[in-house]
LOMARLO-678945 format. One record per residue (C-alpha): chain; residue number from 0; x negated, y, z. Coordinates in Angstrom, 2 decimals. Each point is the difference from the previous one (the first is absolute). Example, Ala and Ser with C-alpha at 12.3 -4.5 7.8 and 13.67 -1.06 7.14 Angstrom:
r ch=A, i=0, c1=-12.30, c2=-4.50, c3=7.80
r ch=A, i=1, c1=-1.37, c2=3.44, c3=-0.66
REM end
This chain:
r ch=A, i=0, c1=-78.82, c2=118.48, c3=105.20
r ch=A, i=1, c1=1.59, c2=-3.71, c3=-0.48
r ch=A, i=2, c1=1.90, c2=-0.90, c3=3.32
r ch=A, i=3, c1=1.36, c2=-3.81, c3=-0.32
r ch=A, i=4, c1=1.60, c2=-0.37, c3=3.64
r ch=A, i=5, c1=-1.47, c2=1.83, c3=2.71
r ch=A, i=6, c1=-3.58, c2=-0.63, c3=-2.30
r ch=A, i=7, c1=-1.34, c2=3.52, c3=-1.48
r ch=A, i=8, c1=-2.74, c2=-0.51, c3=-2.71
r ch=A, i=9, c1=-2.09, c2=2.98, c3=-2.12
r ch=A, i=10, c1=1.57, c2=0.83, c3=-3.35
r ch=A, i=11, c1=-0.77, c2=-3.03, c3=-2.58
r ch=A, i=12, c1=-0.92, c2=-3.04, c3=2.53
r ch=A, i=13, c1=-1.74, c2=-2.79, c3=-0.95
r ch=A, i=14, c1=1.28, c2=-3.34, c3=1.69
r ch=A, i=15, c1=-1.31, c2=-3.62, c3=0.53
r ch=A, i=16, c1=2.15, c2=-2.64, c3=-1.95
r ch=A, i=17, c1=0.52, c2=-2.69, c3=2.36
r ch=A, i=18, c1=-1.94, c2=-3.10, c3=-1.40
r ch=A, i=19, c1=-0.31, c2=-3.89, c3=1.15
r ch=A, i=20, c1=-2.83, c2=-0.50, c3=1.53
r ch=A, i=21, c1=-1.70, c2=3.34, c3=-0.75
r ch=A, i=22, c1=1.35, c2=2.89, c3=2.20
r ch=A, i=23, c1=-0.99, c2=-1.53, c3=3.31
r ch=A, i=24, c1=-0.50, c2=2.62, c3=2.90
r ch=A, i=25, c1=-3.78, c2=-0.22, c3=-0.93
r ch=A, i=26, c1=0.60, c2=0.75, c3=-3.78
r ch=A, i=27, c1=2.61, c2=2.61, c3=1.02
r ch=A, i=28, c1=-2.83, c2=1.61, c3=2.30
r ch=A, i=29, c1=-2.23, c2=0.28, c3=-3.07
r ch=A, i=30, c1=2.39, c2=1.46, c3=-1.94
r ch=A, i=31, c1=1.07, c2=2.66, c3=2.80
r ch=A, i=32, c1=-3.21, c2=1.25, c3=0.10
r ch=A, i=33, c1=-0.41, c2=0.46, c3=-3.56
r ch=A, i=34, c1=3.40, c2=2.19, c3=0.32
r ch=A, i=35, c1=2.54, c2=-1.93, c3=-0.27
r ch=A, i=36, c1=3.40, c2=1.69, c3=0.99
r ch=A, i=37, c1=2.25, c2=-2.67, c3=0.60
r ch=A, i=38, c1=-0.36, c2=-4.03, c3=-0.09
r ch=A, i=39, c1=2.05, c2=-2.94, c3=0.39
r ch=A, i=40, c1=-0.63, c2=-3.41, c3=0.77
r ch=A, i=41, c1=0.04, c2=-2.88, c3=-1.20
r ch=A, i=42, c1=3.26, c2=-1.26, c3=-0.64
r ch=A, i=43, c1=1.41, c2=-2.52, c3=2.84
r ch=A, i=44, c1=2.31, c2=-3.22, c3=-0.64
r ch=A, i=45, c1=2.70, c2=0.98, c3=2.56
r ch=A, i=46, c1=0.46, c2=-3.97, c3=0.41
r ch=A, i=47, c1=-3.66, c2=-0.14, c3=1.57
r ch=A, i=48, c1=0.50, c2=3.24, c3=1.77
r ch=A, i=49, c1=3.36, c2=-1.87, c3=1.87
r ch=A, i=50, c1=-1.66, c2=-3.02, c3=0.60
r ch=A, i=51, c1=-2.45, c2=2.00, c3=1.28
r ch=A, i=52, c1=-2.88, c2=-1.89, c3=-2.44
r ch=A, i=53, c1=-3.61, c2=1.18, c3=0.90
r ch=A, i=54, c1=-0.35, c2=1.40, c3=-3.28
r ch=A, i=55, c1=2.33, c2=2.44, c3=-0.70
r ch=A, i=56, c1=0.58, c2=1.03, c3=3.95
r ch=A, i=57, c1=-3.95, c2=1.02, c3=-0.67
r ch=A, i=58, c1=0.78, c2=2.62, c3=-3.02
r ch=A, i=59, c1=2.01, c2=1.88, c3=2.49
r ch=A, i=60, c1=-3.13, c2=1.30, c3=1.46
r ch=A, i=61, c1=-0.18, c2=3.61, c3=-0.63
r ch=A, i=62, c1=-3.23, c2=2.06, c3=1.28
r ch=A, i=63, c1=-0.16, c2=3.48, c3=1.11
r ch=A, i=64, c1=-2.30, c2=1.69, c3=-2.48
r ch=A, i=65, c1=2.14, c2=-1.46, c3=-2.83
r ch=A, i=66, c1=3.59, c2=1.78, c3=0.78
r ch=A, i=67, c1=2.13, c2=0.39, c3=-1.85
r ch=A, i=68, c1=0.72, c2=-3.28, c3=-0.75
r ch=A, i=69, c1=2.81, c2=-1.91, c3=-1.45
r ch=A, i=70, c1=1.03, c2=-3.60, c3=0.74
r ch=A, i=71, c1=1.58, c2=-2.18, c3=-3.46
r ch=A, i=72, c1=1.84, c2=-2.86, c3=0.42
r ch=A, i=73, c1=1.61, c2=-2.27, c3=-2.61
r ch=A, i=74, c1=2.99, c2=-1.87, c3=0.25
r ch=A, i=75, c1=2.78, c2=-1.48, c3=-0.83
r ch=A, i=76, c1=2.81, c2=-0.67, c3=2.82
r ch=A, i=77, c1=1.79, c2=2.75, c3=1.66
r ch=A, i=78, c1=-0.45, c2=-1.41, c3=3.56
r ch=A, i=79, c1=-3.77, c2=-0.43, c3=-0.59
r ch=A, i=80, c1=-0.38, c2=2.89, c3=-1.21
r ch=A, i=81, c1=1.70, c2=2.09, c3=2.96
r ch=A, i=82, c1=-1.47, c2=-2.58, c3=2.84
r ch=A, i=83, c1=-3.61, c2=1.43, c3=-1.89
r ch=A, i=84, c1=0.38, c2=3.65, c3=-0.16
r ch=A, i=85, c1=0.67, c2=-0.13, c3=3.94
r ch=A, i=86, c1=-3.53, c2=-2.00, c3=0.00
r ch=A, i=87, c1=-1.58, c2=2.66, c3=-2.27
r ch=A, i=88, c1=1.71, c2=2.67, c3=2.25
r ch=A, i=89, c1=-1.83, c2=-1.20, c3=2.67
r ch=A, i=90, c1=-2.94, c2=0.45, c3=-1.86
r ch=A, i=91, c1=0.81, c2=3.67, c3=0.00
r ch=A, i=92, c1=-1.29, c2=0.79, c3=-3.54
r ch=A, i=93, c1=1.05, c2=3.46, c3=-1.38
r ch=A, i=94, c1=2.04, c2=-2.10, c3=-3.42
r ch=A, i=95, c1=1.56, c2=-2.91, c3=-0.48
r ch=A, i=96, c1=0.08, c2=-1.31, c3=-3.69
r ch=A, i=97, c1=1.61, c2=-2.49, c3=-1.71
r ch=A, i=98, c1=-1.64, c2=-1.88, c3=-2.45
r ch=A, i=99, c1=1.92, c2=-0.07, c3=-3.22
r ch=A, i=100, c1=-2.73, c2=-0.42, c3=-2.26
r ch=A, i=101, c1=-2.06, c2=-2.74, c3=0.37
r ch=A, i=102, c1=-0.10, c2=-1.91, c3=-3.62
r ch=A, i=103, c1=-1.79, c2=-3.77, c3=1.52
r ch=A, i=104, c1=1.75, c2=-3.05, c3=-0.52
r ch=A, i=105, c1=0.49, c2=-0.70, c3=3.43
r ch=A, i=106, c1=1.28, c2=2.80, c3=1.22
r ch=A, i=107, c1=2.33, c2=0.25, c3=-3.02
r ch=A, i=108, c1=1.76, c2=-2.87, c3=0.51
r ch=A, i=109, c1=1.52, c2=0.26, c3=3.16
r ch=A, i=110, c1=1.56, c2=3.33, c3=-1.79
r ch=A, i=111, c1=-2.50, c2=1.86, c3=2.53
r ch=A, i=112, c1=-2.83, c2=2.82, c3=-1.86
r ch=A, i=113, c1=1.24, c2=0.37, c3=-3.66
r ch=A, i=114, c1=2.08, c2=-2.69, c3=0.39
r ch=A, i=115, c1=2.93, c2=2.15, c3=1.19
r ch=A, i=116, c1=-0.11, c2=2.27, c3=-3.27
r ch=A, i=117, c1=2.33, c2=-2.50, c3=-1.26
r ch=A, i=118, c1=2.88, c2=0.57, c3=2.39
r ch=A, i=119, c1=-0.34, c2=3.85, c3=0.82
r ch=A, i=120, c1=3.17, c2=-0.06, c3=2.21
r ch=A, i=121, c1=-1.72, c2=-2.47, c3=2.03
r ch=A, i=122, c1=-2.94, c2=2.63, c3=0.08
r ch=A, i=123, c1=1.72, c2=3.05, c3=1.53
r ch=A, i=124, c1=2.21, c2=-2.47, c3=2.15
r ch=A, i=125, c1=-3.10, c2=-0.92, c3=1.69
r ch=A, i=126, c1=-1.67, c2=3.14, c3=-0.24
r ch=A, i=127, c1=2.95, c2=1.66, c3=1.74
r ch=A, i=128, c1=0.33, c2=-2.21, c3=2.73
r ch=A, i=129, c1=-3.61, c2=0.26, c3=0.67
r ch=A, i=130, c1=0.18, c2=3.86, c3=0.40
r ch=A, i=131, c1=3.16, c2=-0.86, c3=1.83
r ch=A, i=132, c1=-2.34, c2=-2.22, c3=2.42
r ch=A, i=133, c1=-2.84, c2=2.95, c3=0.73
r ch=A, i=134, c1=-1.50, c2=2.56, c3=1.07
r ch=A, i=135, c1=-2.71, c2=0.19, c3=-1.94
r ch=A, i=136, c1=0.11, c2=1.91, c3=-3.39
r ch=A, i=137, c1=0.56, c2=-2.68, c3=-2.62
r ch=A, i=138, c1=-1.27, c2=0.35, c3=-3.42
r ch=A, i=139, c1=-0.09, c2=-2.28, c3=-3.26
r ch=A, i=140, c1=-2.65, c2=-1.73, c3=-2.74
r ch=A, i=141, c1=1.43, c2=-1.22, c3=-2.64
r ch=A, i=142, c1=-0.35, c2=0.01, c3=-3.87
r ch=A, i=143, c1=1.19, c2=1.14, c3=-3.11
r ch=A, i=144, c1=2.06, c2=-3.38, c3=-0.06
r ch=A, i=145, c1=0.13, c2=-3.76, c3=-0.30
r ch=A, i=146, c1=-0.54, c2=0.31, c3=-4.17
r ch=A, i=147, c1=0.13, c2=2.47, c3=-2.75
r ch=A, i=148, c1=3.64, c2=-0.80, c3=-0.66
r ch=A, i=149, c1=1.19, c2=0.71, c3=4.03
r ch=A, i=150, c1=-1.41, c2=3.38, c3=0.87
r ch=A, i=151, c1=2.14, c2=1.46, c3=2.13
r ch=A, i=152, c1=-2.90, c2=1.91, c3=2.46
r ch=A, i=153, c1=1.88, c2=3.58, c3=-0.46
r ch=A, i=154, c1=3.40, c2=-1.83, c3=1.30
r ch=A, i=155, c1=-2.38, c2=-1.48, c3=2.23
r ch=A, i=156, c1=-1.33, c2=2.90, c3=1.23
r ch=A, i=157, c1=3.17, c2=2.07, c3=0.95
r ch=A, i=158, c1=1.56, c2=-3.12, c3=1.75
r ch=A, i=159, c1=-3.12, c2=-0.74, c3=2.24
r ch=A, i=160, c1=0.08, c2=3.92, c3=0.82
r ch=A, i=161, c1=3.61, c2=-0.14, c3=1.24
r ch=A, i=162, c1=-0.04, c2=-2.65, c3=2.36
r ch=A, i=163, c1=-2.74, c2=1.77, c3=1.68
r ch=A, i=164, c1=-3.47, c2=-0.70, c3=-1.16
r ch=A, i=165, c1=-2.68, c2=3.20, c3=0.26
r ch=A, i=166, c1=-2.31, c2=-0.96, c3=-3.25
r ch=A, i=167, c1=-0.57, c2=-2.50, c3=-2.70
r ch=A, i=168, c1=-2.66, c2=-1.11, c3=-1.44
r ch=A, i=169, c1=0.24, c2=-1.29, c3=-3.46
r ch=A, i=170, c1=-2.69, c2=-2.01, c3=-1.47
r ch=A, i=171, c1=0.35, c2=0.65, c3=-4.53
r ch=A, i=172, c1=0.86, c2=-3.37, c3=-0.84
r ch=A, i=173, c1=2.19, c2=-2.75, c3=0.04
r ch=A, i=174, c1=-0.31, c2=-3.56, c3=1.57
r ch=A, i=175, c1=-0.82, c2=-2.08, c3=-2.96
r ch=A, i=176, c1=-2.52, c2=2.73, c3=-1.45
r ch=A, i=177, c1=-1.80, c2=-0.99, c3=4.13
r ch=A, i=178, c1=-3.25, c2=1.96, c3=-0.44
r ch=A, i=179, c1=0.23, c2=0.15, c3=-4.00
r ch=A, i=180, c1=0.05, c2=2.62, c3=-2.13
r ch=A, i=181, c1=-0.04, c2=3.99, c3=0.87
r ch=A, i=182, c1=2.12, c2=1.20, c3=2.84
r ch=A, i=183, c1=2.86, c2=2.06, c3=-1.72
r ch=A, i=184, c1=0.31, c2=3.09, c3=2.32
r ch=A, i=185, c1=2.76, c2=1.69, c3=-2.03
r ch=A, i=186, c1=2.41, c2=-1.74, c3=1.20
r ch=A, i=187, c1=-1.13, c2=0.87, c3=3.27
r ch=A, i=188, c1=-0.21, c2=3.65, c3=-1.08
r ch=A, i=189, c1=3.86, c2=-0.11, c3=-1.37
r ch=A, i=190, c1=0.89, c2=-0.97, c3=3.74
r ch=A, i=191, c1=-2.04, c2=3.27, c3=1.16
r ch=A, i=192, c1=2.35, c2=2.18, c3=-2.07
r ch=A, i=193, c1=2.85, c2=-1.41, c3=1.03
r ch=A, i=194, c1=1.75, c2=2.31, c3=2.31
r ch=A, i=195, c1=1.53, c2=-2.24, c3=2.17
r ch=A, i=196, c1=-3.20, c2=-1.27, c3=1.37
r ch=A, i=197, c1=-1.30, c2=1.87, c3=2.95
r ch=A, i=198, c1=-2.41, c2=-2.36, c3=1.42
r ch=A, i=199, c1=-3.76, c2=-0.32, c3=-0.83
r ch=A, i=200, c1=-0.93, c2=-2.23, c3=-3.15
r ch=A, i=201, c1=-3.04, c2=-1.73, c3=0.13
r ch=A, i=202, c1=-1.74, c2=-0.98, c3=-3.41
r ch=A, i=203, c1=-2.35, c2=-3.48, c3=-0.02
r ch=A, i=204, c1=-1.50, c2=-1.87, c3=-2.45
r ch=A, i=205, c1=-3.24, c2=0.73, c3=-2.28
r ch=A, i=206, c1=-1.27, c2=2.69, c3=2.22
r ch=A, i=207, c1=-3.93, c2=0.01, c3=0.09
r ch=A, i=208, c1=-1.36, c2=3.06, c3=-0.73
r ch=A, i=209, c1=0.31, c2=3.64, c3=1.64
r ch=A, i=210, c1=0.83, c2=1.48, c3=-4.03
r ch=A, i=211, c1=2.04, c2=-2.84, c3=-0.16
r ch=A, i=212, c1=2.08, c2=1.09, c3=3.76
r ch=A, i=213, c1=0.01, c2=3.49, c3=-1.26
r ch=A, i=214, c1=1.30, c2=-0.82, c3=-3.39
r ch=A, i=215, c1=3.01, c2=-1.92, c3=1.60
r ch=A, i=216, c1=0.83, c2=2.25, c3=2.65
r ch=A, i=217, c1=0.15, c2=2.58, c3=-2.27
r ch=A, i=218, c1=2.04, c2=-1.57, c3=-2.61
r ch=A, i=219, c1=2.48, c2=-2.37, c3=1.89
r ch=A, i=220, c1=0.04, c2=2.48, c3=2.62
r ch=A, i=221, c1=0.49, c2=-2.38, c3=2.95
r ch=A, i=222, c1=-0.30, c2=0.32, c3=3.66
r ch=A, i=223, c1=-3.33, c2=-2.57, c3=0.70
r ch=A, i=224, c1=-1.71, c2=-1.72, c3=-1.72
r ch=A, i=225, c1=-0.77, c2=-3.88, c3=1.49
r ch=A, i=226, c1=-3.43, c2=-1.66, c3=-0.94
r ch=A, i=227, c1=-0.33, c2=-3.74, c3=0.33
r ch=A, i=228, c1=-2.76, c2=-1.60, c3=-2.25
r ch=A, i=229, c1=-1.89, c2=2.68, c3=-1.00
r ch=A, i=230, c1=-0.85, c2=0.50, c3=3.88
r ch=A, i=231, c1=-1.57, c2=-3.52, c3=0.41
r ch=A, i=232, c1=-3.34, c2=0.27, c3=-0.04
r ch=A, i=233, c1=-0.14, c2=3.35, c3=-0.74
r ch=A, i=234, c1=1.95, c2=1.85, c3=3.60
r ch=A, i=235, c1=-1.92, c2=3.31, c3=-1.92
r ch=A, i=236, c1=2.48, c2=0.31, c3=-2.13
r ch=A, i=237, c1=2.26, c2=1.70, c3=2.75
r ch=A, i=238, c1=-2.84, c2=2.85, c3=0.19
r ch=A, i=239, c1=-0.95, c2=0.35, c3=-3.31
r ch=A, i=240, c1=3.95, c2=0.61, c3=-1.05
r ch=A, i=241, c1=0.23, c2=2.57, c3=2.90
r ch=A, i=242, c1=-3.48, c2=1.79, c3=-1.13
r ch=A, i=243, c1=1.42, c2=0.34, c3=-3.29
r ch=A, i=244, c1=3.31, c2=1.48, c3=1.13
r ch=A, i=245, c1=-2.24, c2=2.16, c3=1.64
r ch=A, i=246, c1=-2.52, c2=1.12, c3=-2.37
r ch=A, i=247, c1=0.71, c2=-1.29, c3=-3.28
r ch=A, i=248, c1=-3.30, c2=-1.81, c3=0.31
r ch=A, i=249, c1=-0.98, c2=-3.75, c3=0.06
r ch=A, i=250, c1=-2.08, c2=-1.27, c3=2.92
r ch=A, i=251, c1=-2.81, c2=-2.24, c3=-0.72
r ch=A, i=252, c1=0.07, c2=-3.67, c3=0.61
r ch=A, i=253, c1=-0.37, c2=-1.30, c3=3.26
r ch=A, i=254, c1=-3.83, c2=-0.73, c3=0.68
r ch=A, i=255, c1=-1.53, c2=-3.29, c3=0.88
r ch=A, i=256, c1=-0.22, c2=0.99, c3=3.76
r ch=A, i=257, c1=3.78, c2=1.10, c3=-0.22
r ch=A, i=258, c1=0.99, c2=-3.42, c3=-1.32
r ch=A, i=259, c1=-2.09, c2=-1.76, c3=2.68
r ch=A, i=260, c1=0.76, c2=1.98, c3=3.08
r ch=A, i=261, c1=4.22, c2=-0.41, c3=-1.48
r ch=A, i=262, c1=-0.56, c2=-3.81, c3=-0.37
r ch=A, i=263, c1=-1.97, c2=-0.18, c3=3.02
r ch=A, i=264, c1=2.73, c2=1.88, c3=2.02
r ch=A, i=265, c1=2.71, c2=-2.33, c3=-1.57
r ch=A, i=266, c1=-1.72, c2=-2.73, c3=1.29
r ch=A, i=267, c1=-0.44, c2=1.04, c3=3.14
r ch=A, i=268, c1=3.83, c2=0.75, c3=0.71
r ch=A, i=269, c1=1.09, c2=-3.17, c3=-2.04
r ch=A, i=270, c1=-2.40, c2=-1.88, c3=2.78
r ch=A, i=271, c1=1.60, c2=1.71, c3=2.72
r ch=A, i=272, c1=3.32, c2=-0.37, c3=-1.18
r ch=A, i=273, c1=0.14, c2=-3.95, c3=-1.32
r ch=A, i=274, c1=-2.70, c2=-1.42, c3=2.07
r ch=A, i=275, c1=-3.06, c2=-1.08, c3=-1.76
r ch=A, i=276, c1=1.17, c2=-3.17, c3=-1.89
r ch=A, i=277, c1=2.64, c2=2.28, c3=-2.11
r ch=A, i=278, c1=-1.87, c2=3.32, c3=0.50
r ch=A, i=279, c1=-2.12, c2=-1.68, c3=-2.11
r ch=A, i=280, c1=1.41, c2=-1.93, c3=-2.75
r ch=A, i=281, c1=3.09, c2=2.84, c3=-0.69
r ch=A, i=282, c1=-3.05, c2=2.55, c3=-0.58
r ch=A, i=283, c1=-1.52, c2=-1.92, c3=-3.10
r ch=A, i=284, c1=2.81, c2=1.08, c3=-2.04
r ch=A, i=285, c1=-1.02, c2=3.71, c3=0.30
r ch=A, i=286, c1=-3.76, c2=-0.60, c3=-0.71
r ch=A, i=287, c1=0.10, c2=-0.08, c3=-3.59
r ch=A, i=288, c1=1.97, c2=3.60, c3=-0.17
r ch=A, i=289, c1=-1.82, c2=1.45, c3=2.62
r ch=A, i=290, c1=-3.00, c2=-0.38, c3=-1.96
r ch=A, i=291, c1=1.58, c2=-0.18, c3=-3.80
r ch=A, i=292, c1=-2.31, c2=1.06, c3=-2.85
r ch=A, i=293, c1=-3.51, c2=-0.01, c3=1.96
r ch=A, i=294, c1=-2.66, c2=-1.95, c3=-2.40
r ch=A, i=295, c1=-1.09, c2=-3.48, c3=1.04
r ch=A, i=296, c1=2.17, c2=0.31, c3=2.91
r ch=A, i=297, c1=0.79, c2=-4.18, c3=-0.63
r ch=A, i=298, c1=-2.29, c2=-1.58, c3=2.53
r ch=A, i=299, c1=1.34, c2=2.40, c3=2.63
r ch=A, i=300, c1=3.68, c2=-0.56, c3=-0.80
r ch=A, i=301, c1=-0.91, c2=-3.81, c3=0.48
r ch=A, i=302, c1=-1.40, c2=0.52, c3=3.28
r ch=A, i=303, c1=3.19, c2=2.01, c3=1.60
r ch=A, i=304, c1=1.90, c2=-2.19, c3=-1.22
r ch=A, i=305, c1=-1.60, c2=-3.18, c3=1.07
r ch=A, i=306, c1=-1.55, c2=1.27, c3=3.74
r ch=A, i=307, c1=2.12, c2=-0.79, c3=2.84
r ch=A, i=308, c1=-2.38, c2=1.81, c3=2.57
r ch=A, i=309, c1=1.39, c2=3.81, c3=0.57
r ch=A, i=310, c1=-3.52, c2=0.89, c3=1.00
r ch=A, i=311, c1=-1.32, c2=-1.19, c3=-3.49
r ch=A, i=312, c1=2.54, c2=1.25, c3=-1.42
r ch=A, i=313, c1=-1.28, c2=3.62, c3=1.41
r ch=A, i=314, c1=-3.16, c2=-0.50, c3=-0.93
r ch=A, i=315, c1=1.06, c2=-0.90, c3=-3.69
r ch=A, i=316, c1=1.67, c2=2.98, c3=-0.32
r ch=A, i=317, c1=-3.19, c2=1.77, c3=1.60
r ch=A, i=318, c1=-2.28, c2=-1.47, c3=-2.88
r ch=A, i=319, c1=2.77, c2=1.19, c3=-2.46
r ch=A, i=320, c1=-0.97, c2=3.28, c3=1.06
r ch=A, i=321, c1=-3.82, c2=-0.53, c3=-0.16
r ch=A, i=322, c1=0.56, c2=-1.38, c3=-3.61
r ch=A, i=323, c1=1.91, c2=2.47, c3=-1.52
r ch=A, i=324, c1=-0.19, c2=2.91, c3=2.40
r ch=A, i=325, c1=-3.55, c2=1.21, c3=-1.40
r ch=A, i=326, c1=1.23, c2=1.21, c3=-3.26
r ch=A, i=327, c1=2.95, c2=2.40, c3=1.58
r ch=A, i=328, c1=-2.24, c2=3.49, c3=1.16
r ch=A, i=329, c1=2.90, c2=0.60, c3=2.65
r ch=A, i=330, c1=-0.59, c2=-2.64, c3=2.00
r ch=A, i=331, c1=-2.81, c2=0.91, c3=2.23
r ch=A, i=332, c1=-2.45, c2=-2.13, c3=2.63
r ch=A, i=333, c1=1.54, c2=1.70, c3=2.73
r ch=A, i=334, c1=4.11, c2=-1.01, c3=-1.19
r ch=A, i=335, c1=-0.84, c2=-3.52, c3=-0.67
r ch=A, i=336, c1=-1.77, c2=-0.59, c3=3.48
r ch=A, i=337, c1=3.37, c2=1.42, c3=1.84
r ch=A, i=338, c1=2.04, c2=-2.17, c3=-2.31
r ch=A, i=339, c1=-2.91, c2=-3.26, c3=0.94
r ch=A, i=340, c1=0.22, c2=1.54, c3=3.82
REM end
């Protein structure tokens, strides 16, 4: 068992990386379902969440069927940060985690996300006072460090866990290398051996194959493993991983009426969550994984992304099915009418 807080999760959890734009409450559903242990959301400017902006005061939604959930926020100032852990609070979310690790531009620059990996006083100043400011069990993503010359993630590491916070999740690279390059997980493994450090370590980065999970766990021997990319697209990957920890056996790809009734279910929530006008739109970045490596699937992609009518929209996805449907044996007359009903 993994226990961050008052959270218990089964022996080698796989989490949800929090991800702009991507784990919504509707994505998060999907990947629940598909047996994900633990997810966080999308990380939250603590300036909107004060100012109480329409956009971040909506990622503190939180569903029941998705627990546990953590809430990330990213910041900068001390005061904004505390004023915004009271909002999360309120929120009642079972983490709260600070967002140390975002690489963009944007963020960077106000020495918010990554950005603080150049002043790591300043980073377990904050943190403290934040878990100085809560009740909620705080935990950390970060990286490995700002560049190849500055990283200090194992003094990181022990700092963060004595001002209080109950896990951190390290993603294996720096903030110049952004998404470039192979995640180096040793240096996340060194951290596991260290005997000062009692709190779970999560490994991210790279992650995208159930071998892959059980390779890493294995080797680096960390707590959790987090899954952000991989998952996009493909919210299997949470089951397949688990089925192999299970069996030592590799689950077949997802069949055509799996990736329709998953698309059509994301659609469905993203509707009922954003309204139609956004429902709609936010979903045509998913189409294209959803339905990645089908032949000749180009007129159809053009379609979802184009229609602005949820009904058509269904009934795209339904002729998806009719298309490619007829070659898959498992996918019988009287499945597809439930999934048309």
């Amino acid at each position: 068992m993994v226990k961050i807080g008052n959270v218990e999760l089964e022996d080698r959890p796989l989490l949800l990386a929090p991800m702009e734009d991507v784990s919504d409450p509707p994505f998060r559903a999907i990947c629940k379902k598909q047996g994900c242990d633990l997810m966080y959301t999308e990380f939250i400017s603590v300036e909107g969440l004060i100012r109480d902006a329409r956009k971040s005061v909506e990622k503190l939604d939180i569903y029941p069927d998705e627990r546990p959930v953590g809430i990330q926020i990213f910041g900068a100032e001390l005061d904004s940060m505390r004023r915004a852990a009271e909002i999360v609070e309120d929120a009642k979310p079972e983490l709260l985690d600070i967002n140390f690790g975002c690489p963009v531009k944007k963020v960077v620059c106000k020495m918010a996300g990554a950005g603080i990996l150049q002043d790591i006083d300043r980073m377990v100043e904050l943190t403290d006072y934040i878990v100085k400011s809560t009740n909620l069990p705080v935990t950390v993503k970060t990286r490995l460090g700002w560049d190849e010359h500055t990283i200090k993630i194992e003094e990181v590491a022990e700092r963060l866990q004595d001002v209080g916070i109950k896990a951190l999740a390290i993603h294996g690279r720096t903030r110049k290398q952004m998404y470039k390059g192979v995640a180096d997980w040793t240096k996340i493994g060194k951290i596991k051996e260290n005997p000062r450090i009692h709190i779970p370590i999560i490994g991210n980065g790279d992650i995208n194959s159930p071998e892959m999970a059980e390779e890493y766990f294995n080797k680096y021997g960390v707590d959790a493993i987090m899954i952000g990319r991989a998952s996009i697209g493909n919210p299997w990957i949470f089951r397949e991983i688990k089925h192999y920890f299970k069996t030592g056996e590799i689950l077949p790809p997802p069949t055509t009426f799996e990736r329709v009734e998953t698309a059509r279910e994301h659609l469905q929530r993203s509707l009922e969550w954003k309204g139609q006008r956004l429902g709609v739109v936010e979903m045509r970045r998913h189409y294209g994984q959803y339905f990645r490596g089908l032949p000749h699937f180009k007129p159809y992609r053009k379609e979802l992304v184009t229609q602005d009518d949820p009904d058509k929209l269904f009934e795209i996805l339904d002729a998806i099915l009719d298309r490619f449907a007829e070659t898959e044996a498992i996918v019988t007359p009287l499945v597809l009418s439930k999934l048309k009903g």
